[in-house]
C-alpha positions as CSV (number, residue, x, y, z in Angstrom):
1,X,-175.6,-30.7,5.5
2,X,-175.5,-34.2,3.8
3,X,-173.7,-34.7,0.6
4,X,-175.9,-36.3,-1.9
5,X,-173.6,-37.0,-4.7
6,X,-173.3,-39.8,-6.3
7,X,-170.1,-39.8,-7.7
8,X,-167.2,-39.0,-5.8
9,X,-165.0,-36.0,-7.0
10,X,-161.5,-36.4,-7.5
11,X,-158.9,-33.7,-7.4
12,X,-156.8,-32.7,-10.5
13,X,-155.3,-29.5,-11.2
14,X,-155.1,-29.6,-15.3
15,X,-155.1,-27.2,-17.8
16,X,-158.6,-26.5,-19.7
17,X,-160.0,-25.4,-22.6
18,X,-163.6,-24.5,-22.2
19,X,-165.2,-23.7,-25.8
20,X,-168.4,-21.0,-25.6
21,X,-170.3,-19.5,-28.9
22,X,-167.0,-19.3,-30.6
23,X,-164.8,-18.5,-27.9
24,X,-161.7,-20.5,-26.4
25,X,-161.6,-20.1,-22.4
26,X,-158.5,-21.1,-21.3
27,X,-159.0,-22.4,-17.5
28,X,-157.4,-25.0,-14.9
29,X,-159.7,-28.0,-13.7
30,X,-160.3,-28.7,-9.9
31,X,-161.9,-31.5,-10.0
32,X,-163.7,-34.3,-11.7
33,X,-166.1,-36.9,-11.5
34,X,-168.2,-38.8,-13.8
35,X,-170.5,-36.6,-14.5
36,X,-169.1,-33.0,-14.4
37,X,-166.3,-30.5,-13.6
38,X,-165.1,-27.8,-11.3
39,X,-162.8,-25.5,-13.1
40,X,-161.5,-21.9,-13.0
41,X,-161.8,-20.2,-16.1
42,X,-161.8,-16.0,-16.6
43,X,-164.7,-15.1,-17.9
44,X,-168.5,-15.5,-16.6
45,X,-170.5,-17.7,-18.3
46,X,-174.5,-17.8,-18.3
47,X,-176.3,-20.7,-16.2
48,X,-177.1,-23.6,-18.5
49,X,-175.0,-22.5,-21.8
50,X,-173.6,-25.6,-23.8
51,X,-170.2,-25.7,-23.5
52,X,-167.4,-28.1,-24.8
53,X,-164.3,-28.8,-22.0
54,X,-161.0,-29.6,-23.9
55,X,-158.9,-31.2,-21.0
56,X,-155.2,-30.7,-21.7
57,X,-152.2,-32.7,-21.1
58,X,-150.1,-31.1,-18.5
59,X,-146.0,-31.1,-18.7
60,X,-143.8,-32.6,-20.2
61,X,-146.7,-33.0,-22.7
62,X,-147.8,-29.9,-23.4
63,X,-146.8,-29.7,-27.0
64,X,-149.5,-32.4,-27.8
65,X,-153.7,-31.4,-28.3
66,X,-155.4,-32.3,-25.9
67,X,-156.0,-35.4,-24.1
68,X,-159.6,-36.0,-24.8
69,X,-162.9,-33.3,-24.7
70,X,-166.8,-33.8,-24.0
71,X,-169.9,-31.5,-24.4
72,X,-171.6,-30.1,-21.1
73,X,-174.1,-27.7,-19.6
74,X,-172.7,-24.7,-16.9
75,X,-174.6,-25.1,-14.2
76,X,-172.5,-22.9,-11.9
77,X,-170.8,-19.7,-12.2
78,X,-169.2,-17.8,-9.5
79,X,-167.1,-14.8,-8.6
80,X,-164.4,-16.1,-6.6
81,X,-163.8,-13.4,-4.3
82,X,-160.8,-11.3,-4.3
83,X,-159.7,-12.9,-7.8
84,X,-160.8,-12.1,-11.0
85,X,-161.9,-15.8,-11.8
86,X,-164.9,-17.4,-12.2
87,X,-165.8,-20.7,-10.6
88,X,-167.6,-23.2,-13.4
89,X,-169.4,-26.1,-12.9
90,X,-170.0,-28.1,-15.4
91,X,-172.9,-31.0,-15.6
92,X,-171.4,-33.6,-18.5
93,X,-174.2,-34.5,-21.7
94,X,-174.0,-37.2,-24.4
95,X,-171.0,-39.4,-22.5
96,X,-169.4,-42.1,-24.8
97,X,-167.9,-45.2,-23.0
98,X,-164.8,-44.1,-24.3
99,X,-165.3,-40.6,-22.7
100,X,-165.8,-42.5,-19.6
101,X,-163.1,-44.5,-19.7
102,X,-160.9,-41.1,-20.3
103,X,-162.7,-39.9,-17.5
104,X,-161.9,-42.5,-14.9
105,X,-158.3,-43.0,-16.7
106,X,-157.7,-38.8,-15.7
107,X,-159.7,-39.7,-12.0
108,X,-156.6,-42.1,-10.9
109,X,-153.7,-41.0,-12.8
């Protein structure tokens, strides 16, 4: 099967925060690209719920907030067998250059 992508995904294993209707998911991203996410979070969430994605600064700079966040749309959510995670995709809405530019700065770090 072709991939028809457009932008290539980069792999980065960083801690997440996914924000849902109040709730704080923490999760570990798999990978990126400029317009979504693959993470791991614990706790399924509905196709096409608005979510923010905090990405967090791994060690030694954990102490500090987070490294940037943006607004998205899950548009995958899947049991990962034999675990008791979820896969989450999420599609990225309402990108500021500067988001970008945190984006691509995360991509090749």
């Amino acid at each position: 099967m072709k991939d028809r992508r457009k932008y290539q995904r980069y792999q980065r294993q960083i801690p997440v925060r996914v924000k849902w209707e109040g709730k704080e998911l923490e999760g570990v991203l798999m990978d990126l690209s400029m317009t979504g996410a693959g993470c791991f979070i614990d706790k399924r969430l509905p196709l096409y719920a608005e979510v923010e994605i905090q990405f967090l600064p791994e060690e030694p700079f954990a102490g500090q907030e987070e490294m940037f966040h943006c607004s998205g749309v899950v548009v995958r959510c899947c049991k990962v067998s034999n675990r008791k995670e979820y896969q989450l995709g999420i599609f990225f809405t309402r990108l500021s250059e500067e988001i970008l530019a945190n984006i691509m700065d995360l991509a090749y770090y």
